[in-house]
C-alpha positions as CSV (number, residue, x, y, z in Angstrom):
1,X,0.0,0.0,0.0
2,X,1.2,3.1,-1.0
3,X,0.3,6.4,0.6
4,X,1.0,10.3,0.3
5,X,1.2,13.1,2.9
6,X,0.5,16.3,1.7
7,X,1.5,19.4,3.5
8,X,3.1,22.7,2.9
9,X,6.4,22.0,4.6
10,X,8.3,19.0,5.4
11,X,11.7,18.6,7.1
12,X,12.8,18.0,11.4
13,X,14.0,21.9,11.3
14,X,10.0,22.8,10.8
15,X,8.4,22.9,14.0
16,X,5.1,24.4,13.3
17,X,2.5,22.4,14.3
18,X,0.9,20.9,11.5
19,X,4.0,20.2,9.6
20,X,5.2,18.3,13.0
21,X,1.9,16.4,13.3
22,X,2.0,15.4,9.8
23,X,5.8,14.0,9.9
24,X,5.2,12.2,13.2
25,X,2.3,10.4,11.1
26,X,4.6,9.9,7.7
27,X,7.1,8.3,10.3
28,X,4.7,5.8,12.1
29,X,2.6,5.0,8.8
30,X,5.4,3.9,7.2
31,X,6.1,1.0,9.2
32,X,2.9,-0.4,7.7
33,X,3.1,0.7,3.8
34,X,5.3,2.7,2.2
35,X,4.8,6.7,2.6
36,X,5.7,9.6,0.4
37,X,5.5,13.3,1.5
38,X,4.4,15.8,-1.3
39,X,5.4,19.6,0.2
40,X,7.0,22.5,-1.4
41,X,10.5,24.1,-1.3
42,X,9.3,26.5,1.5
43,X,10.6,27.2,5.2
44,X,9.1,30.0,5.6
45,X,5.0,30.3,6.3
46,X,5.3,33.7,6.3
47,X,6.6,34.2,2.2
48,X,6.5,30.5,1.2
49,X,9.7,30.7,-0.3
50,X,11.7,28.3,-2.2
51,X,14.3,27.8,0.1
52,X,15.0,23.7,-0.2
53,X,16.3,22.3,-3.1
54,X,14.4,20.1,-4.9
55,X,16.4,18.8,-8.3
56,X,17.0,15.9,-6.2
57,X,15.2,13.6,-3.8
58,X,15.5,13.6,-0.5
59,X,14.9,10.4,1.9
60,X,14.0,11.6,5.8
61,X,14.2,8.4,7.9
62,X,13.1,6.1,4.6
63,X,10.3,7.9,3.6
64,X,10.6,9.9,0.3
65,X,10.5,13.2,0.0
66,X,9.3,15.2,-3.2
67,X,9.6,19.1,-3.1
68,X,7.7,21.1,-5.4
69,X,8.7,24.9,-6.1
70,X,6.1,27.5,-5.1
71,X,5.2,30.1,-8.4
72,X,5.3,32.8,-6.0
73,X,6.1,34.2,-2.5
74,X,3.3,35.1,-0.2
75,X,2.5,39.0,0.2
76,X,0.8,39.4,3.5
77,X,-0.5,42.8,2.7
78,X,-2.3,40.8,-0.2
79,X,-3.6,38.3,1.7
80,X,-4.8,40.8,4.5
81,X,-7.0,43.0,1.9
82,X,-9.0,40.1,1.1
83,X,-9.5,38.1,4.3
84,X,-11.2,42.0,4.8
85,X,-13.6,41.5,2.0
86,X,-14.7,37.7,2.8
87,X,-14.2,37.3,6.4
88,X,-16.5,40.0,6.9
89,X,-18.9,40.2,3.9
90,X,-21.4,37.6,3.4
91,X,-22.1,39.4,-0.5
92,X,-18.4,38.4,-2.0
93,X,-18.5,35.9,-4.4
94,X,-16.2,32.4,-5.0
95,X,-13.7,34.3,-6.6
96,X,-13.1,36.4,-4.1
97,X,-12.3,33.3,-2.1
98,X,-10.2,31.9,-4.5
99,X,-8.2,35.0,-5.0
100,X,-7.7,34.6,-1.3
101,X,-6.5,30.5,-1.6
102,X,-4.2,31.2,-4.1
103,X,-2.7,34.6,-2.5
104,X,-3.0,32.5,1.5
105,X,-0.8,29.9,-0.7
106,X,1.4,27.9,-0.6
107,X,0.9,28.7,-4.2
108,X,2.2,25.6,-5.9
109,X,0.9,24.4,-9.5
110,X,3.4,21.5,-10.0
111,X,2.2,19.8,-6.8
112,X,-1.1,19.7,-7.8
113,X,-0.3,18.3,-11.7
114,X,2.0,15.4,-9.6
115,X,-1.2,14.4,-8.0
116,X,-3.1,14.1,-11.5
117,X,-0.1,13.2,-13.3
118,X,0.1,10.3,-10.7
119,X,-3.3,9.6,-8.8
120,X,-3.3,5.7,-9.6
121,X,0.5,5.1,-7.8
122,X,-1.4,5.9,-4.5
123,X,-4.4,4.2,-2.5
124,X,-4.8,7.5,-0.3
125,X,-3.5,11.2,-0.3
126,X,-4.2,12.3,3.4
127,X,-3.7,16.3,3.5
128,X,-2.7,18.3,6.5
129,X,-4.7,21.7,7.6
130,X,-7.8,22.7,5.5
131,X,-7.0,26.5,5.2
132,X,-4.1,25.8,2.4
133,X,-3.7,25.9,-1.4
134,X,-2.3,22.4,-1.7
135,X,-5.5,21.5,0.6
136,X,-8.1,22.8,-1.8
137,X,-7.0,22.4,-5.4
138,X,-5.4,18.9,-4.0
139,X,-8.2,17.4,-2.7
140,X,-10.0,18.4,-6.1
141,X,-7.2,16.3,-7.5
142,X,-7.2,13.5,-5.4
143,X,-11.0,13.4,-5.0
144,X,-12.0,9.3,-4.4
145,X,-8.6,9.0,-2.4
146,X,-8.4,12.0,-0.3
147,X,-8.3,12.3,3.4
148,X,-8.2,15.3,5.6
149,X,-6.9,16.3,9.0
150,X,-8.3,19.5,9.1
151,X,-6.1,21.2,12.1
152,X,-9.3,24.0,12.5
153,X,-9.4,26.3,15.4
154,X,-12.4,28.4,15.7
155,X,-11.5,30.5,12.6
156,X,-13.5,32.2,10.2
157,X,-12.2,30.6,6.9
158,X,-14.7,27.8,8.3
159,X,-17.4,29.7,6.7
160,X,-16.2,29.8,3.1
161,X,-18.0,27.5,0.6
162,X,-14.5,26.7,-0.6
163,X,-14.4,24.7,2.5
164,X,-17.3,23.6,1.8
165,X,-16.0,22.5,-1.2
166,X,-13.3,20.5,0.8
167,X,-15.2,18.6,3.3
168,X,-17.8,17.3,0.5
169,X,-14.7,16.0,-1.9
170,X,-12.8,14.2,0.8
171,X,-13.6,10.5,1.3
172,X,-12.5,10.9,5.0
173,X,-12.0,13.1,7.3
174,X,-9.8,12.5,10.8
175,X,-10.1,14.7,13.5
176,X,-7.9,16.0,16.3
177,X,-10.1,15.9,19.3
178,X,-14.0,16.5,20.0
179,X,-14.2,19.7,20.1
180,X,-12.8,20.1,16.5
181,X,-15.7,18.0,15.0
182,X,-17.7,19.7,16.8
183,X,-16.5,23.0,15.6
184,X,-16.3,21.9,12.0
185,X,-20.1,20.4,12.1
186,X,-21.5,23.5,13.4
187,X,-19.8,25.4,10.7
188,X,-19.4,23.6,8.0
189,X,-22.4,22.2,5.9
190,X,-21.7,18.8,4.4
191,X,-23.3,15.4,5.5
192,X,-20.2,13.8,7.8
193,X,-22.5,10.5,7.0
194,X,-21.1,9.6,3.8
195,X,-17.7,9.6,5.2
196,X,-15.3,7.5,7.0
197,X,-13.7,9.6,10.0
198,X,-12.6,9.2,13.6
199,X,-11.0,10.8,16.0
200,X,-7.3,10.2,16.5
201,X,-5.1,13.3,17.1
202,X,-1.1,11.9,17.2
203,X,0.7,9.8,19.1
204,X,2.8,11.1,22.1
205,X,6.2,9.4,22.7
206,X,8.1,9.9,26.0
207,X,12.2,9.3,26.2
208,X,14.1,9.4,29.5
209,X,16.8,12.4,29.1
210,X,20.5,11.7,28.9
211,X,22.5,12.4,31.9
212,X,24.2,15.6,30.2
213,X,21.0,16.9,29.4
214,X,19.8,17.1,33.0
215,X,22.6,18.6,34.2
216,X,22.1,21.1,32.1
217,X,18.6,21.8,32.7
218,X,19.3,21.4,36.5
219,X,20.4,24.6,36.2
220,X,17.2,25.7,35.9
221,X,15.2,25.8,39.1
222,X,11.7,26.1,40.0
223,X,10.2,27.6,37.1
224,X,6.9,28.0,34.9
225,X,7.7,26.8,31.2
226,X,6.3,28.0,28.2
227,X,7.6,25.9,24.9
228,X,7.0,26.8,21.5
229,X,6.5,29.8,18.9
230,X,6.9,32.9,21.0
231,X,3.8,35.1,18.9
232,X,1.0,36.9,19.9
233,X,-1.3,34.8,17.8
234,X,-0.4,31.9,20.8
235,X,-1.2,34.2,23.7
236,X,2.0,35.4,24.6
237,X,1.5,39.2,25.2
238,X,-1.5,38.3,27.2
239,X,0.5,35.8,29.2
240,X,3.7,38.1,29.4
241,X,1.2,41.3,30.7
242,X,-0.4,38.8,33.2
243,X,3.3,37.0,34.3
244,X,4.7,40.7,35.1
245,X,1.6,42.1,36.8
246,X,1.8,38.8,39.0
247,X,5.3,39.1,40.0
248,X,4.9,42.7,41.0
249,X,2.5,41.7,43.6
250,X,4.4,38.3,44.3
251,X,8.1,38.7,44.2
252,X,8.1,35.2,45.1
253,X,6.7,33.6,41.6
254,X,8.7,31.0,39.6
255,X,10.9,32.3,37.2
256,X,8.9,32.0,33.7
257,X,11.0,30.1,31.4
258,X,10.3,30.2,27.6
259,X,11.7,27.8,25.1
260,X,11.3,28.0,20.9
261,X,11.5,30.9,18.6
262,X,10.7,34.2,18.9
263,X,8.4,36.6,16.7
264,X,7.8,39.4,19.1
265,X,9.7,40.8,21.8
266,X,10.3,39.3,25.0
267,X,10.1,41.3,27.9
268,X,13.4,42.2,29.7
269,X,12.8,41.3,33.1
270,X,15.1,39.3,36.4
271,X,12.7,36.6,36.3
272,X,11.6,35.8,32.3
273,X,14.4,33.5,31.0
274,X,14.1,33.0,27.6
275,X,16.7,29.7,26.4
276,X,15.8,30.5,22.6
277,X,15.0,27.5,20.7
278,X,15.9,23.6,22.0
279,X,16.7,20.7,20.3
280,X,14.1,17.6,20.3
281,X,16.1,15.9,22.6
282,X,16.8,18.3,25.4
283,X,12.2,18.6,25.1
284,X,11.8,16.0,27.9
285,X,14.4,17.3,30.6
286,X,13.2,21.2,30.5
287,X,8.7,19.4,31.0
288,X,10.0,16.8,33.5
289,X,11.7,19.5,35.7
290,X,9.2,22.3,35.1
291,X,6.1,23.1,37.8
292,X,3.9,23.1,34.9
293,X,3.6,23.7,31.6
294,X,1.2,26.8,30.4
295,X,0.0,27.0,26.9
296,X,-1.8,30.5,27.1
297,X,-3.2,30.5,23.3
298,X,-6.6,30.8,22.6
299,X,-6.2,29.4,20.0
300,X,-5.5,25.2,19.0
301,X,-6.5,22.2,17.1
302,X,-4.9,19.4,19.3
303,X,-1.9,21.4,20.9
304,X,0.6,18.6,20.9
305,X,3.1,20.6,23.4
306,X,0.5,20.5,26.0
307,X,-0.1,15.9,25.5
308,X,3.6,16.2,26.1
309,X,3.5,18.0,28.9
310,X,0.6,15.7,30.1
311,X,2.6,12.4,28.8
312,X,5.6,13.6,31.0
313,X,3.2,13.7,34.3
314,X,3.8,17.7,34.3
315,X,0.3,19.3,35.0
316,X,-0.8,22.2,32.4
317,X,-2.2,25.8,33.0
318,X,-4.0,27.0,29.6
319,X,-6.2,29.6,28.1
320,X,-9.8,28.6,29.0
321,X,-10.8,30.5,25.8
322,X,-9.5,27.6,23.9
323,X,-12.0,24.8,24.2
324,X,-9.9,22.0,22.7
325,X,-7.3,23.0,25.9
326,X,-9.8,23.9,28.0
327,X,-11.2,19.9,26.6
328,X,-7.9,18.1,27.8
329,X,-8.2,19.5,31.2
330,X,-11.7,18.3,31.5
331,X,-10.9,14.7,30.3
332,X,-7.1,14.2,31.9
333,X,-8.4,16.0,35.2
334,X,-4.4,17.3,34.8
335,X,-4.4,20.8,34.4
336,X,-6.4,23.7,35.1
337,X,-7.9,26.9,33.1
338,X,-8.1,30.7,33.1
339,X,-10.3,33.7,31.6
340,X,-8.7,36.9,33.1
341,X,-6.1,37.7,35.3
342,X,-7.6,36.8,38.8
343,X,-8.0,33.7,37.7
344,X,-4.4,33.4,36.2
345,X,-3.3,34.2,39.4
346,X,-5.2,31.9,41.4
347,X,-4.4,29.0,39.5
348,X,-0.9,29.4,39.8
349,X,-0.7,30.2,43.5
350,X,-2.7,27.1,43.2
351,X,0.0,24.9,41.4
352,X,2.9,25.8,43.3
353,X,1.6,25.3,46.7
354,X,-0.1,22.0,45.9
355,X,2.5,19.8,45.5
356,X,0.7,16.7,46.7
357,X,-2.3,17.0,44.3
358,X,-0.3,18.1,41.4
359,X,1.8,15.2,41.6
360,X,-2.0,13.1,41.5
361,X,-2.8,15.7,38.4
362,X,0.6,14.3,36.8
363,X,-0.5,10.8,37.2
364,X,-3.8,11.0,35.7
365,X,-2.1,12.9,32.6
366,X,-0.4,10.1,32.0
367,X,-2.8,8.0,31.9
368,X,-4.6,10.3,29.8
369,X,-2.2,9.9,27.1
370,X,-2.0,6.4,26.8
371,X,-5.3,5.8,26.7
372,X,-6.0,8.5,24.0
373,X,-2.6,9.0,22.4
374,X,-0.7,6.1,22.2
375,X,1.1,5.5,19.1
376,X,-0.6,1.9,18.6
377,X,-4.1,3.4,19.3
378,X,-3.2,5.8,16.7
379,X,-1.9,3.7,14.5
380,X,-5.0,1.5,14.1
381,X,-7.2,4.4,13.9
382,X,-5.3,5.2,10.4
383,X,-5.1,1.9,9.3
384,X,-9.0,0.9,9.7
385,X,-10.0,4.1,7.9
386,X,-7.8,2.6,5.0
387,X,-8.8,-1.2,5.2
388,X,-12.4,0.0,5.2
């Protein structure tokens, strides 16, 4: 059985989190069958420019690799004018939207005439995020073999009849967590009957840290940790106005320690330590010695930080905006919630001076993961939607 992932970028540098959920399922899948990835040449989400070769090949960890270059780079100025026009006016038309598709990008023509030129080499084309151009026109090309995972967060492109367009032509669709299906069926209109789906999400692997790592991160002591894309799309100038407020009237707060790459600027203050970004490896040692983890963004699909926070027995503090986090803290019973600031500060006086029932929090995260998010579970979910 032969299979293709499609997604917009592709490589163990990328660590947004679509393109990370979408290699950790190429990886696993092909144990089973053999798996190609069809991306483009971009790094960048921001321009999708061609910045990987691709006159030749590559092979990442035996799965094949096939780049396709991107006909143009991504103006967000463009893209911004019309998001204007059809996020906000019901009277634009289809073109409208598709002017928007093909400026959104990534805009890549010879990725979708790979899919015609070769729809018969594959049994299923399963395409990462909905909101894309390889989403839409390749799901139009694959249609009879194409799956979805749609990766939507409570966003208006949910409202576009070219996502309509997308749910009715996929033969599957396989969601992140409840709340997303819920999400997409009270926003989407297409009949979910006719098609296979499940819920399945990604599987969460846990590694115990070499002995060099920890020493390192032992340096690091009592602290809050926040890991990944330092933006304000994920929260973080909330969560940086809230932190500082806090430790003026508590001196004796955690240090907040912040992990990944930055967009915006981080605040210049004794107690905010920001590491800059971390190898894989070093991921498990900075979780297993944090308090807790917070994940402040209000906005998330799965959030697969926080299941590895929750994998790692390290409780979670997240944005109760965010029902898919605001979800995992209902089901795990691991981590708790907050709306404003009061609450933000209650919960983390909370945390700290708990110790005894967050260590019972940590627990039930772990059990949380593997009974959702186990790589076998996971596995099976993917291969019955096929055999079926």
């Amino acid at each position: 059985m032969k299979i293709a992932i499609v997604v917009m970028r592709y490589g163990e540098e990328i660590v947004g989190g679509a393109e990370y959920h979408a290699r950790m399922i190429a990886e696993h899948l092909n144990n089973y069958c053999q798996v190609n990835v069809l991306t483009t040449c971009a790094k960048s989400y921001h321009t999708w420019a061609n910045e990987y070769d691709n006159e030749n090949e590559e092979v990442i960890k035996n799965i094949r690799i096939l780049r396709f270059k991107n006909s143009k780079t991504r103006k967000v100025n463009n893209v911004l004018a019309i998001e204007e026009k059809i996020f906000g006016n019901l009277a634009h038309t289809k073109k409208d939207e598709l002017d928007w598709i093909n400026e959104n990008g990534p805009n890549c023509p010879e990725l979708i005439k790979y899919i015609e030129d070769h729809y018969d080499d594959y049994k299923a084309f399963i395409f990462f995020t909905f909101r894309y151009y390889t989403s839409y026109y390749g799901i139009n090309a694959a249609k009879g073999k194409a799956y979805l995972v749609p990766e939507a967060e409570n966003d208006p492109a949910l409202n576009l009849s070219t996502t309509q367009e997308i749910f009715q032509n996929v033969n599957g669709i396989l969601y992140n967590v409840p709340e997303e299906r819920k999400l997409i069926l009270n926003r989407v209109p297409f009949s979910e009957k006719e098609k296979k789906w499940d819920i399945i999400g990604c599987g969460i692997s846990t590694s115990l840290p070499k002995q060099d790592q920890v020493l390192k991160i032992q340096q690091l002591n009592n602290y809050i940790l926040y890991l990944g894309r330092i933006e304000g799309s994920k929260g973080c100038y909330q969560m940086f106005d809230y932190y500082l407020k806090l430790v003026e009237e508590d001196p004796s707060v955690p240090e907040l320690v912040l992990a990944g790459s930055t967009s915006i600027p981080v605040p210049k203050h004794e107690k905010i330590n920001f590491i800059g970004f971390i190898e894989e490896s070093y991921k498990g040692s900075l979780l297993t010695n944090a308090n807790f983890l917070i994940m402040p963004s209000p906005y998330e699909s799965l959030s697969l930080v926080t299941l590895e926070s929750l994998a790692y027995g390290v409780p979670v503090l997240v944005n109760g905006d965010c029902d898919v986090l605001k979800g995992h803290c209902l089901r795990s019973n691991a981590g708790l919630w907050y709306q404003n600031y009061d609450e933000f500060k209650e919960c983390i006086s909370f945390l700290i001076n708990n110790k005894n029932i967050t260590s019972g929090m940590g627990e039930l995260g772990k059990r949380y993961i593997n009974k959702n998010y186990s790589w076998d579970s996971v596995e099976k979910k993917y291969l019955d939607i096929f055999d079926n």
